[in-house]
Each structure stands twice: as structure tokens, then as C-alpha cells.
C-alpha positions as a Markdown table, in Angstrom:
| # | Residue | x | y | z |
|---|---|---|---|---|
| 1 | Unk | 82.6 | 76.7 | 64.3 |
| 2 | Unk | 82.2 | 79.2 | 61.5 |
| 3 | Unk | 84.8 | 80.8 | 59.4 |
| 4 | Unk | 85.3 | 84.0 | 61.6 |
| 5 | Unk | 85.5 | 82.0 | 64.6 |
| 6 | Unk | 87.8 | 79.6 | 63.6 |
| 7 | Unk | 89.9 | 82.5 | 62.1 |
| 8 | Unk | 90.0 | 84.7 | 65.3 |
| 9 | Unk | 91.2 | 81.0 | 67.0 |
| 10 | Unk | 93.7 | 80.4 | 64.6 |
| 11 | Unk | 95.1 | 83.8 | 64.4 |
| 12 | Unk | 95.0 | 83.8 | 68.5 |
| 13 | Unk | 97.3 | 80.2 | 68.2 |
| 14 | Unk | 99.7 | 82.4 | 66.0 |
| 15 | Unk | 99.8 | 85.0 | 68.3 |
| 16 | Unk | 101.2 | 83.2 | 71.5 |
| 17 | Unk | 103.1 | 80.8 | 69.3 |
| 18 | Unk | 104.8 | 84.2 | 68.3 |
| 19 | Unk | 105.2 | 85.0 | 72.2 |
| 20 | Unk | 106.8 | 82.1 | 72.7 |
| 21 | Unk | 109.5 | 82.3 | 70.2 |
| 22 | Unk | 109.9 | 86.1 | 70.9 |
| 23 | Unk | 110.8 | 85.3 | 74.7 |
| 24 | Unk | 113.3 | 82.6 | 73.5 |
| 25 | Unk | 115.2 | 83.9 | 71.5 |
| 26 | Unk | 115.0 | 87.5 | 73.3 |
| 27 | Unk | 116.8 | 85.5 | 76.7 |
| 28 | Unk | 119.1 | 83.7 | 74.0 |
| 29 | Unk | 120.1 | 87.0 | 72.8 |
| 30 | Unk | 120.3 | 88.7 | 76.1 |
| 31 | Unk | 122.4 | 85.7 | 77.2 |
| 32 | Unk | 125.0 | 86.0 | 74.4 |
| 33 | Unk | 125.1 | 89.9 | 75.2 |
| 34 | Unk | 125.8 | 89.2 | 78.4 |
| 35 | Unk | 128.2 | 86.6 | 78.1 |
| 36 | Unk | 130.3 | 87.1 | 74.8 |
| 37 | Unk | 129.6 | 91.1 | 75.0 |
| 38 | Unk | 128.2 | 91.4 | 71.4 |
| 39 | Unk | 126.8 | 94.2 | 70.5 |
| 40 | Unk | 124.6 | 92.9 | 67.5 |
| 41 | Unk | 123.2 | 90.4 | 70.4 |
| 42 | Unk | 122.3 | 93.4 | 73.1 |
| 43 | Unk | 120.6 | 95.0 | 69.7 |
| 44 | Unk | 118.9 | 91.9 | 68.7 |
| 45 | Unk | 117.3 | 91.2 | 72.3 |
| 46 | Unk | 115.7 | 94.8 | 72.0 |
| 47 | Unk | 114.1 | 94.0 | 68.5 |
| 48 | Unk | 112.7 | 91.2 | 70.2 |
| 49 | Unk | 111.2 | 92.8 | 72.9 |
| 50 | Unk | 109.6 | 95.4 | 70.5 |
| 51 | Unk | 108.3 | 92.5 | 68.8 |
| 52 | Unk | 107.1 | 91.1 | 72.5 |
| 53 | Unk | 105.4 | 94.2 | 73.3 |
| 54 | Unk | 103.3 | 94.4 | 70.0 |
| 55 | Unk | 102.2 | 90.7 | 70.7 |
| 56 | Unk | 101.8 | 91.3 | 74.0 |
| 57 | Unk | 99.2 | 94.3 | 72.5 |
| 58 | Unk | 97.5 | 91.8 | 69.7 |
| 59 | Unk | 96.9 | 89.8 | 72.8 |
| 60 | Unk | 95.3 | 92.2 | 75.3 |
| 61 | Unk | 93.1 | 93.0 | 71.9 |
| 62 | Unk | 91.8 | 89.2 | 72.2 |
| 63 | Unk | 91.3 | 89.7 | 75.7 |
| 64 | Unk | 88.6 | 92.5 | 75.2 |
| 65 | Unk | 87.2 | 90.3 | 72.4 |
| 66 | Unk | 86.6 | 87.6 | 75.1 |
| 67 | Unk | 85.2 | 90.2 | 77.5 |
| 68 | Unk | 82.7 | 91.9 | 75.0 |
| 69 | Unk | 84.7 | 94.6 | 75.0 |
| 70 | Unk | 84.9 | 97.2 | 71.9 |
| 71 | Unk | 87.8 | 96.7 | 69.2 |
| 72 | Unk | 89.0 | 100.4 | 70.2 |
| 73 | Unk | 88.9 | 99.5 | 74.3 |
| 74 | Unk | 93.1 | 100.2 | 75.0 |
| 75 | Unk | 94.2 | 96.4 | 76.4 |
| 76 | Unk | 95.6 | 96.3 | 79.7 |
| 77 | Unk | 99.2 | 95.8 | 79.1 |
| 78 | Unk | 100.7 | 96.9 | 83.1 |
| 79 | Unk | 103.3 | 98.7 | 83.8 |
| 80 | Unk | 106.3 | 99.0 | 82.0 |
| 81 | Unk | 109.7 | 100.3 | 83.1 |
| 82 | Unk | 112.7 | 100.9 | 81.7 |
């Protein structure tokens, strides 16, 4: 494996490590908003979903890397609703 490969995998790892924390701690959050009623948590659950989203991103970017796509291709991310 050369050094860009190994990079791209490494970086990929980071990525949905960073997912994974991000959905934790955002349903931790959400939980204490929901069942102390603290504001700073309700605020805290929507950084982390901002963070989600833009992971969610870096990972529909490695998904058009896999699929030959071009760097500038727009990821499928789905529908979102608020």
C-alpha cells in the first residue's frame, strides 16, 4: 500500500471513528435535554449534529472516491428534515 493509499484509509478510519462519537454523545445530550431540561444540553446535541452532518459529507466524498467518481461529484447525503 503506498503512502496516499494508506492515508485516504487512515483518514477514512478517523472519519467514522468521528461518527461514532458524534452520534453518542449527540443521544447523550439529547437525553439530558430531555430529561433534566438543560438548555446548554438541547444546544450541545445540535453542535453535534452539525458535526454529524459534515462527517456524514467527508463520508459521501469517500464514497465517490470508491466509485471513480470526481472530487467535485456532490455525495448523496438523502433527505433531510427538520
Amino acid at each position: 500500500m503506498n503512502y496516499e493509499q494508506e492515508f485516504l484509509k487512515d483518514f477514512q478510519e478517523w472519519v467514522n471513528q468521528q461518527v461514532q462519537i458524534s452520534e453518542l454523545a449527540m443521544k447523550a445530550a439529547e437525553k439530558i435535554a430531555h430529561e433534566d431540561g438543560k438548555k446548554e444540553a438541547a444546544e450541545a446535541a445540535i453542535r453535534y449534529e452539525s458535526r454529524l452532518d459534515a462527517y456524514h459529507f467527508l463520508q459521501g466524498k469517500f464514497e465517490n472516491y470508491k466509485n471513480g467518481k470526481n472530487f467535485h461529484e456532490i455525495p448523496d447525503l438523502g433527505t433531510k428534515t427538520y
